[in-house]
N, C-alpha and C positions, 0 to 999 in steps of 0.2 A: 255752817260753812259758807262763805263768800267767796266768789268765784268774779272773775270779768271777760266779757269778749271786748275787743277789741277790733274793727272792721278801718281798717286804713283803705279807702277809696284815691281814685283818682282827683277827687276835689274836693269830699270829705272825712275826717275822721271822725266814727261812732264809737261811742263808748258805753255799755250795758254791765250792771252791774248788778250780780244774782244771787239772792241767799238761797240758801238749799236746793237751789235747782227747781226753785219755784216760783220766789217772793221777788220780781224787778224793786230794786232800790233805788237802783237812778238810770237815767238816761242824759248820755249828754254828747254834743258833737262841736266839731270847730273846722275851719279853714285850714287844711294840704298846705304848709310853705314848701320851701326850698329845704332845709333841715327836716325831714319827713321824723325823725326820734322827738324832735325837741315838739313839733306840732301833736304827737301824739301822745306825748307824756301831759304837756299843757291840757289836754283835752283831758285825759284821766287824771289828774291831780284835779281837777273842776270836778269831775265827777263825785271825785272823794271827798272834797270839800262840801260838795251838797248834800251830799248823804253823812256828813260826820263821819267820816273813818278815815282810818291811816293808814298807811300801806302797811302794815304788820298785817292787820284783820283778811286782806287778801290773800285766801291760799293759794291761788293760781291763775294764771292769765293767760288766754289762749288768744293770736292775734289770725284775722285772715285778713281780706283781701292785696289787692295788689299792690299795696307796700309792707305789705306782712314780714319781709325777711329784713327790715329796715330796723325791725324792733325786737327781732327773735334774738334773746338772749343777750337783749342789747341793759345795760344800765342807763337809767332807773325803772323803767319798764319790763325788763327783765321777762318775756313774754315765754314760757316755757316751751308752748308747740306753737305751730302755726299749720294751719289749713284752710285749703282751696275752698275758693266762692262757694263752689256749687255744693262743698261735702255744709258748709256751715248756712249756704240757704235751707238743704233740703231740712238740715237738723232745727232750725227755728220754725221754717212753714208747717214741718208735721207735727210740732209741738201745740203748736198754734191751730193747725188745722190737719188733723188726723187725715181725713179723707183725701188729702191732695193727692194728683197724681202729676199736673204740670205746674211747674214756677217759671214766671218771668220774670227777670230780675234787668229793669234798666236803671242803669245810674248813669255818672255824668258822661262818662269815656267810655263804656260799653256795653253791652245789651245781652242777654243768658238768657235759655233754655234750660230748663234741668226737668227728665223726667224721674220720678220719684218711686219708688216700689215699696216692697212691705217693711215696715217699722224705718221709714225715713232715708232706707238707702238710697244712692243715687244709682237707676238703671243705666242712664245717656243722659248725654247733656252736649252744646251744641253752644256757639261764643260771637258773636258779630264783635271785633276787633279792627277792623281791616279799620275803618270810619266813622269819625265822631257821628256821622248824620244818621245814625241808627242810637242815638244816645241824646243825655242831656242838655250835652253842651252844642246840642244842633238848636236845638229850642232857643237857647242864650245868644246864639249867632244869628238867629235870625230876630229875637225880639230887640237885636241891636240893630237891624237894619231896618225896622217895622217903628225905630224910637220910642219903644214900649216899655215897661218894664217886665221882666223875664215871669214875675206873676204874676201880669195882666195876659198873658198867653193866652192860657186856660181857656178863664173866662171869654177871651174873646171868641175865639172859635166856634163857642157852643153859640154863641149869638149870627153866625155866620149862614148866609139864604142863599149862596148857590156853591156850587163842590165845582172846584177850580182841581186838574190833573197837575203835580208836579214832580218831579223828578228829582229823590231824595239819595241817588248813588253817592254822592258828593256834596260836602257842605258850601265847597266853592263855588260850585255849579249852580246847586241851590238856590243861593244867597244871590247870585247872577239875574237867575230866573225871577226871585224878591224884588230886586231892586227894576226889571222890564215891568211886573204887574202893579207897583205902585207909579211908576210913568206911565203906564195904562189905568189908573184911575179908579184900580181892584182895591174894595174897601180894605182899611186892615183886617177886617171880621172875617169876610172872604180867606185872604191871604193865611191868616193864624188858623184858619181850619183846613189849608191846603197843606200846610207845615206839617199838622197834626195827622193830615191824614196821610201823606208820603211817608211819614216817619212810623205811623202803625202797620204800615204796608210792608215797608224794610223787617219789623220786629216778627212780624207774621208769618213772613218769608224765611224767616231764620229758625224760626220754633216746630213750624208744620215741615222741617228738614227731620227729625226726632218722633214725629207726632205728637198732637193733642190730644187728649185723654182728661175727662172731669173727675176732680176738682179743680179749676185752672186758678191759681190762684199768683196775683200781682204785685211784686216787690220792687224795695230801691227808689230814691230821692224821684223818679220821673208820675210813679205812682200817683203821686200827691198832685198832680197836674189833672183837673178835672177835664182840658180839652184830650187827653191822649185815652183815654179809657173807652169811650163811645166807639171812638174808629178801628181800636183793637179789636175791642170785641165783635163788631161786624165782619173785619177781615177774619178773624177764627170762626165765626157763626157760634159764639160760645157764652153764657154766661161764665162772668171773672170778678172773682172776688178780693179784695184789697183789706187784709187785717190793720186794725188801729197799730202806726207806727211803723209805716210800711220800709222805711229809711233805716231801720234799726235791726230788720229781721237778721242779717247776717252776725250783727254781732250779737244778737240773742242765743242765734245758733253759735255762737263758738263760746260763748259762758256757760251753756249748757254742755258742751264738749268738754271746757276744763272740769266743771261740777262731776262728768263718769269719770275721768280720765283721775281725778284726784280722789274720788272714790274706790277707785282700784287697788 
């Protein structure tokens, strides 16, 4: 049996494609347009293309994130259920990692808490929405104002020799503040590890609302950014763990969801 998750994000669409609720087939993701169906069909049609199948072979498709109801039951996609971030984090991270007890999930538009209980339920969970500057797209706003490229971030930061205090309530404000410490002559190395570190301050703030509890473990496209992990983890005093394809966990969890759910 073949199953799909499906994770429509604010910026991207993932697509995970599962045999027996075991075997990943494919992985594949694209560009959010304006037609949120037509972006997410395109993105699963690639999928199936790379994996050689056709949509017959798919028994069921489960979509979540926050364009989830975009595709629920929508043709060609045809997405039978759809479920919330957090119920298809917890169900991919404890797949992945049994032991977990907290997930952080930052993607581009917004930043999650989920704490996790026995066999992958979700106990609490807790959402930074108010502002992209607890998200992805604060890193992208500022590596435009730093004229970086948005994966030269990272790395910059970690090469950074003095810790510059910035104030991450607001990406306008932020980017305000960006643009005085480059007229003050603040390397970009400096600057991309003051980003990093306001921005794991906000996420820290948001998660220890829930409490932390080990396994902590780090999901969603911001993951992948080598400067944001170091300054998390200091703000939690916690080792955090980031599973290979850290972008995908959500729709892993919801392919495994259609896999019970069509097994029923």
């Amino acid at each position: 049996m073949i199953t799909a998750g499906v994770d429509v994000g604010a910026k991207y669409v993932k697509v995970v494609l599962l045999e027996d609720g075991r075997k990943v087939l494919k992985r594949a993701n694209g560009i959010v347009g304006f037609d949120i169906l037509k972006s997410a069909t395109e993105v699963f049609e690639k999928a199936l293309l790379e994996a050689g199948l056709n949509h017959d072979r798919i028994s069921r498709v489960t979509a979540t994130g926050m364009g989830r109801k975009a595709i629920h039951k929508k043709h060609p996609l045809n997405a039978g259920e759809i479920v919330p971030e957090v119920i298809a984090d917890a169900k991919g991270a404890y797949h992945l990692l049994p032991a977990v007890k907290t997930i952080i999930d930052v993607g581009a538009e917004e930043g999650r808490g989920v704490k996790v209980g026995e066999g992958g339920k979700v106990k609490d969970f807790v959402i930074n929405e108010r502002c992209a500057a607890g998200a992805g797209t604060f890193i992208e706003t500022m590596a435009r104002a730093l004229e970086v490229g948005v994966e030269d971030m990272g790395p910059l930061a970690l090469k950074a020799t003095k810790a510059i205090p910035m104030n991450a309530q607001c990406c306008v404000f932020a980017e305000s503040e960006v643009v005085t410490l480059i007229h003050s002559k603040v390397t970009k190395e400096d600057i991309s590890k003051a980003i990093h570190d306001a921005m794991a301050g906000r996420i820290a703030s948001m998660v220890l609302r829930i409490g932390v509890e080990k396994e902590v473990v780090l999901i969603g496209g911001v993951a992948r950014n080598p400067g944001f992990l170091p300054p998390l983890k200091k703000e939690l005093n916690t080792e955090i763990t980031i599973p290979e394809h850290p972008q995908y966990v959500g729709a892993f969890g919801a392919s495994l969801l259609a896999f019970e759910t069509e097994g029923k």
